[in-house]
SESESE-899437 format. One record per residue (C-alpha): residue number from 0; residue in three letters; x, y, z. Coordinates in Angstrom, 2 decimals, decimal comma. Layout:
<atoms>
ATOM    n  res        u        v        w
ATOM  NUM  Ala        X        Y        Z
...
</atoms>
This chain:
<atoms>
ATOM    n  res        u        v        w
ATOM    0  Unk    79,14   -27,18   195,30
ATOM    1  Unk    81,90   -24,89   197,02
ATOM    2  Unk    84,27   -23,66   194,90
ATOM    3  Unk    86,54   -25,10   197,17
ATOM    4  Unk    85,62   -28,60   196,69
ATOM    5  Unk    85,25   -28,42   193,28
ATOM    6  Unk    88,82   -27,04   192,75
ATOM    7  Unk    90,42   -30,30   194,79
ATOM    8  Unk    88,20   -32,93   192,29
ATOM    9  Unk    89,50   -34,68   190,03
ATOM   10  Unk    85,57   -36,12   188,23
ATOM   11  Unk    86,74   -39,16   186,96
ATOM   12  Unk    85,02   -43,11   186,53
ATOM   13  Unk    88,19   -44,37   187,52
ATOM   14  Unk    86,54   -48,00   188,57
ATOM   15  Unk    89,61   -49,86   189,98
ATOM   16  Unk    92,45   -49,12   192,06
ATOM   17  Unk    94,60   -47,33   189,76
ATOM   18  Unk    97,30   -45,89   190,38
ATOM   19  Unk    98,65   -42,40   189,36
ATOM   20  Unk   101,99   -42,55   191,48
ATOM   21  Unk   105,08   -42,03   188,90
ATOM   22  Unk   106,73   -45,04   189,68
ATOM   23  Unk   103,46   -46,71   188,01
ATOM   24  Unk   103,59   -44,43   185,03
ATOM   25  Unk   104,19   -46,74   181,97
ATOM   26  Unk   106,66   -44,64   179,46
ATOM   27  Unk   107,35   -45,44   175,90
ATOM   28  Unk   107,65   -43,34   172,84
ATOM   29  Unk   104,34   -42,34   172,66
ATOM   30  Unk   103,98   -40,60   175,67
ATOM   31  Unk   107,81   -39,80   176,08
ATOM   32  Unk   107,15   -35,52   175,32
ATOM   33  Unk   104,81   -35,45   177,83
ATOM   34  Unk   106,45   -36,85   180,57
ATOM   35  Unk   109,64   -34,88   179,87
ATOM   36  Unk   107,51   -31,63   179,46
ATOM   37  Unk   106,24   -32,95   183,56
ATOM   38  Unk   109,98   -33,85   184,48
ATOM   39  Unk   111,40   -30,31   182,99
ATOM   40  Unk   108,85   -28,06   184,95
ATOM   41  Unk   109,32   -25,81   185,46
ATOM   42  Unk   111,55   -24,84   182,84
ATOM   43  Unk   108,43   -24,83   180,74
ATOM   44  Unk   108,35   -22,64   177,12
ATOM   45  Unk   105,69   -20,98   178,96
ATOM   46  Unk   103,62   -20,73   182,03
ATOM   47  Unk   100,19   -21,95   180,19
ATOM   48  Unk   100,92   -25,41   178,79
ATOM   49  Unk    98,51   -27,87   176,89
ATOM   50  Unk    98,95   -31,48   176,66
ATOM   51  Unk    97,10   -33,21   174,17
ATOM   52  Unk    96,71   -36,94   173,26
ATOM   53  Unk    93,51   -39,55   172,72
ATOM   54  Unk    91,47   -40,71   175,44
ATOM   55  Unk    93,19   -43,10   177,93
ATOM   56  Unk    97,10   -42,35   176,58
ATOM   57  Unk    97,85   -40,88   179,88
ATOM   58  Unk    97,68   -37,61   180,43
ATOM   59  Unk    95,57   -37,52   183,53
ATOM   60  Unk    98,14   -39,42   184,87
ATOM   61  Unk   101,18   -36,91   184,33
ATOM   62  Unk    98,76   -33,61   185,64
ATOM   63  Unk    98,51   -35,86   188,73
ATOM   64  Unk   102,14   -36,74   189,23
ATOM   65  Unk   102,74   -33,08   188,00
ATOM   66  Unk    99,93   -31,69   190,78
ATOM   67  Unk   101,59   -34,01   193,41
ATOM   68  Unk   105,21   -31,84   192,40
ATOM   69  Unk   103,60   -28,61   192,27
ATOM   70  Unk   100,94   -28,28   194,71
ATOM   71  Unk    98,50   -28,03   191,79
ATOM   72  Unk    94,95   -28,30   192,59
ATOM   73  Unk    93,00   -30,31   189,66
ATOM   74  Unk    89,67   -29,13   188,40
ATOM   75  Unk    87,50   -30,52   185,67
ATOM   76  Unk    86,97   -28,51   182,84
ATOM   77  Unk    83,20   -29,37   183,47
ATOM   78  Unk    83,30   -27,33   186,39
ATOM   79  Unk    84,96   -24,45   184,90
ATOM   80  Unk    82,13   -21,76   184,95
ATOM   81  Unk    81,13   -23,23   189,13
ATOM   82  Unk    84,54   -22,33   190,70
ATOM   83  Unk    86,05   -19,25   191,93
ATOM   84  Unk    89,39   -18,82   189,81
ATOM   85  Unk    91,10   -17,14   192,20
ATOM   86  Unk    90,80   -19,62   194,97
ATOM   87  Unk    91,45   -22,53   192,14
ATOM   88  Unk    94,91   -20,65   191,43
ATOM   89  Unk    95,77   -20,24   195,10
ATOM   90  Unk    98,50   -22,35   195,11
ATOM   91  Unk   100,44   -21,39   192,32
ATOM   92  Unk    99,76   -24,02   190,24
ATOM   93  Unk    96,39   -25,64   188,11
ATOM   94  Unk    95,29   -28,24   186,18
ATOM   95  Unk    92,24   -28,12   183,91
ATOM   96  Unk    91,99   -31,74   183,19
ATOM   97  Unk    89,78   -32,43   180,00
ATOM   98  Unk    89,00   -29,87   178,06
ATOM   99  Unk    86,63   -29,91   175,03
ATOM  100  Unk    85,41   -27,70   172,43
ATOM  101  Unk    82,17   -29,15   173,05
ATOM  102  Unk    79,98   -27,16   175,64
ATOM  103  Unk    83,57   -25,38   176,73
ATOM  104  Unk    82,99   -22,40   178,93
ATOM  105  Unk    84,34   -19,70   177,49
ATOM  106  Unk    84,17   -16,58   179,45
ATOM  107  Unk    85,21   -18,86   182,81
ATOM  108  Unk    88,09   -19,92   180,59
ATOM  109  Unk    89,48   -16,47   179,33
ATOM  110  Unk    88,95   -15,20   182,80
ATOM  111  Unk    90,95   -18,29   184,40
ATOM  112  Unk    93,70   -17,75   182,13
ATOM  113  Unk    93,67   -14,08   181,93
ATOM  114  Unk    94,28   -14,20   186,29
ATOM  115  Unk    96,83   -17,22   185,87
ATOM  116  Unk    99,16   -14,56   183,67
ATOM  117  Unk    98,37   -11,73   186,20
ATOM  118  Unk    99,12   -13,89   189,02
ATOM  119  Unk   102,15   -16,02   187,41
ATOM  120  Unk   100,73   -19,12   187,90
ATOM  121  Unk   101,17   -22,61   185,57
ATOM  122  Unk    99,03   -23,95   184,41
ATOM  123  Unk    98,59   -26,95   182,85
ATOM  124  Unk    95,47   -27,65   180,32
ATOM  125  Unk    94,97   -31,49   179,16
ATOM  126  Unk    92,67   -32,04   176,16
ATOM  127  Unk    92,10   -35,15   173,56
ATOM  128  Unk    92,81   -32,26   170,08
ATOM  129  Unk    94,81   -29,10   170,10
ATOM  130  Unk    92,71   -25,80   171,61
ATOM  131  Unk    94,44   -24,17   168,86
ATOM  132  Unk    92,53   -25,99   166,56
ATOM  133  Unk    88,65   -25,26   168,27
ATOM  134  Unk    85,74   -23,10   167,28
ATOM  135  Unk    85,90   -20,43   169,60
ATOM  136  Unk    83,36   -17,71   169,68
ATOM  137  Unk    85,34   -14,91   172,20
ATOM  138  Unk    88,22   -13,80   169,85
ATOM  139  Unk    90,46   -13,04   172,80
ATOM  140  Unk    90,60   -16,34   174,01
ATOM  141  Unk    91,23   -17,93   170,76
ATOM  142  Unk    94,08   -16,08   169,96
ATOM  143  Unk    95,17   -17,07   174,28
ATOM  144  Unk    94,68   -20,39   172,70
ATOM  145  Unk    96,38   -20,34   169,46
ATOM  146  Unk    99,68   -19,23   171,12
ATOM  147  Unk    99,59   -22,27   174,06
ATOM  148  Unk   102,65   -24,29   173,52
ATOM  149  Unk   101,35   -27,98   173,18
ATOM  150  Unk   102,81   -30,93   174,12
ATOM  151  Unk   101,38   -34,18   171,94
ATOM  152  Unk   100,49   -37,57   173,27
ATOM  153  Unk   100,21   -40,41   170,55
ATOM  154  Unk    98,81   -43,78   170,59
ATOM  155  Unk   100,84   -46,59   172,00
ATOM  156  Unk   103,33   -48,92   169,80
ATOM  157  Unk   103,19   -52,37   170,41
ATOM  158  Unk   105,73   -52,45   173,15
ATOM  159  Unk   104,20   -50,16   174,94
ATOM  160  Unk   100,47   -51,35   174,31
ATOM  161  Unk   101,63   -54,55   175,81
ATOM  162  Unk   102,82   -53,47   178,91
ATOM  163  Unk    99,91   -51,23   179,57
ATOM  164  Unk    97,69   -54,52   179,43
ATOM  165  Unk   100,10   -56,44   181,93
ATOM  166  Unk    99,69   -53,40   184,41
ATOM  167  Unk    95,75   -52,86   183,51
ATOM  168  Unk    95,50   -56,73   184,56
ATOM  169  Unk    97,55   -56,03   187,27
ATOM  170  Unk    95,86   -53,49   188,90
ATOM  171  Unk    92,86   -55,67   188,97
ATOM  172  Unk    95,02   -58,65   190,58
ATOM  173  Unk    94,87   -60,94   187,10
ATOM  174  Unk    98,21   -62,22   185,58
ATOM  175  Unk    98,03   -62,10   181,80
ATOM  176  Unk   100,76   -64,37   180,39
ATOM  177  Unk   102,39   -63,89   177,38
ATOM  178  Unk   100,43   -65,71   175,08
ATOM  179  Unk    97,19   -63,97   176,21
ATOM  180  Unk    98,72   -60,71   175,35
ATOM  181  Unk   100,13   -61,34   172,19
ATOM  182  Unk    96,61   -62,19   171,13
ATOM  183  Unk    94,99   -59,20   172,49
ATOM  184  Unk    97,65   -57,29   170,67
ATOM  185  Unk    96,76   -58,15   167,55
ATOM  186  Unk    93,48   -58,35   168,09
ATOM  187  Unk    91,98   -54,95   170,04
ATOM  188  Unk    92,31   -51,13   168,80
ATOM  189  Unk    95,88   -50,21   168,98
ATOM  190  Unk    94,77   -47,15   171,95
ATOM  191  Unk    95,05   -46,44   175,57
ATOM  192  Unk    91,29   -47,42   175,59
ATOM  193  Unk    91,10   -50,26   173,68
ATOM  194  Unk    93,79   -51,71   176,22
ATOM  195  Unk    91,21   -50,38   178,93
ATOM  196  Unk    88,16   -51,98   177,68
ATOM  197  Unk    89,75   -55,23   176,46
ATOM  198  Unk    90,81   -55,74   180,20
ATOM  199  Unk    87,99   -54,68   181,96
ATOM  200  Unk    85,67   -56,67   178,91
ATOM  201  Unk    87,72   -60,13   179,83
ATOM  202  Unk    87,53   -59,63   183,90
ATOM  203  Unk    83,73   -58,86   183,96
ATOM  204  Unk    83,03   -62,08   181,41
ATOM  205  Unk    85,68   -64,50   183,64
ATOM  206  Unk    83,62   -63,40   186,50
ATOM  207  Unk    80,49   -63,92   185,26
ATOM  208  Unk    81,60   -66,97   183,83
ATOM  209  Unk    83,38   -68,11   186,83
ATOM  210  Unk    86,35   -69,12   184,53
ATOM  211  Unk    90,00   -67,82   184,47
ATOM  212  Unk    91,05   -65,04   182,33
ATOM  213  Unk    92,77   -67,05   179,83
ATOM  214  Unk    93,42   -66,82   176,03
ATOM  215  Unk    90,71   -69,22   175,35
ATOM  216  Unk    88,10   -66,85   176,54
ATOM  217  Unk    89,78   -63,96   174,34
ATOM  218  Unk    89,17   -66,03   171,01
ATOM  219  Unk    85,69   -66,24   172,56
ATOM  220  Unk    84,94   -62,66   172,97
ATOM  221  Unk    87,26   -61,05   169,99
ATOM  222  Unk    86,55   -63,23   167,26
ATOM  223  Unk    87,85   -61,60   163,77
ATOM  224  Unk    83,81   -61,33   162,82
ATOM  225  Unk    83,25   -58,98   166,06
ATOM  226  Unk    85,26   -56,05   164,42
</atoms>
């Protein structure tokens, strides 16, 4: 893989057509820091950001609309240790898009972020728990990591839960009415991805049903006993 190519992907099972334009960008007070700290750039606290939050609350989708602003190339923290950092910095602007303790490449890391200060380039570094927080072995880059400002994501409150199904239905042309919703509300993980699976759970069993997505066929598949 050229270091090229691998700089420009963005490794995600996204599935359906989503969409990471802005104007599709649900907002609510859980996610309301991290779309300022996107809106603000780049009057950022520093060049080197983090932006933290659970799986699914939305923080690929601010690095893109903050790569589409910036130029920003996006490269998977998987890929870290395959790329050339200098040609993944070439434009000024980077996002490392899930980063994890777990199997994190250090030394490809440290050097990455030791060029982005040399070169004054942002920056951006999203991750499900604070790097601040994390195991690391080289002591340089844990003390680069302890001083990243971070930006935190939380899970969604019920208004904003709610919308996220209508537009997860949406996005795979189903219309959710109200009723349906309020039911998976109260019945699903209050998270980005329990709004994600509860969606894609219902389309896959009304197609393989052949039935409509309907709140009957919620009671059916989150019954109280299931959880």
């Amino acid at each position: 893989m050229s270091a090229q190519f691998a700089s420009r992907q963005l490794a995600l099972a996204l599935g359906h057509d989503e969409s990471f334009a802005r104007d599709d960008f649900i907002s609510g007070a859980a996610n309301a820091a991290g779309l300022d700290l996107v809106e603000r750039w780049p009057d950022w606290p520093s060049k080197i950001v983090a932006l933290i939050g659970p799986e699914g609350c939305g923080k690929t989708h601010l690095a893109t609309i903050w790569a589409e602003a910036t130029g920003a190339r996006i490269l998977s923290a998987k890929l870290l240790s395959e790329v050339d950092p200098t040609a993944a910095l070439a434009t000024g602007a980077l996002v490392v898009d899930d980063l994890a303790p777990n199997g994190l490449a250090e030394r490809a890391l440290f050097h990455l972020l030791n060029l982005a200060r040399e070169e004054n380039v942002f920056v951006l570094l999203t991750a499900r728990s604070a790097p601040s927080s994390w195991p690391i072995e080289i002591r340089d880059l844990q003390s680069r990591l302890r001083a990243l400002p971070a930006v935190a994501m939380a899970p969604p409150e019920e208004k904003l839960l709610r919308t996220l199904i209508v537009k997860l239905a949406a996005d795979r042309q189903l219309m959710f009415d109200g009723s349906l919703v309020s039911f998976l509300v109260s019945r699903i993980e209050r998270s980005f991805a329990g709004a994600r699976e509860a969606v894609n759970r219902l389309d896959q069993e009304a197609m393989r049903q052949k039935r409509p997505v309907t709140r009957a066929l919620a009671a059916e598949l989150f019954r109280p006993s299931a959880h």
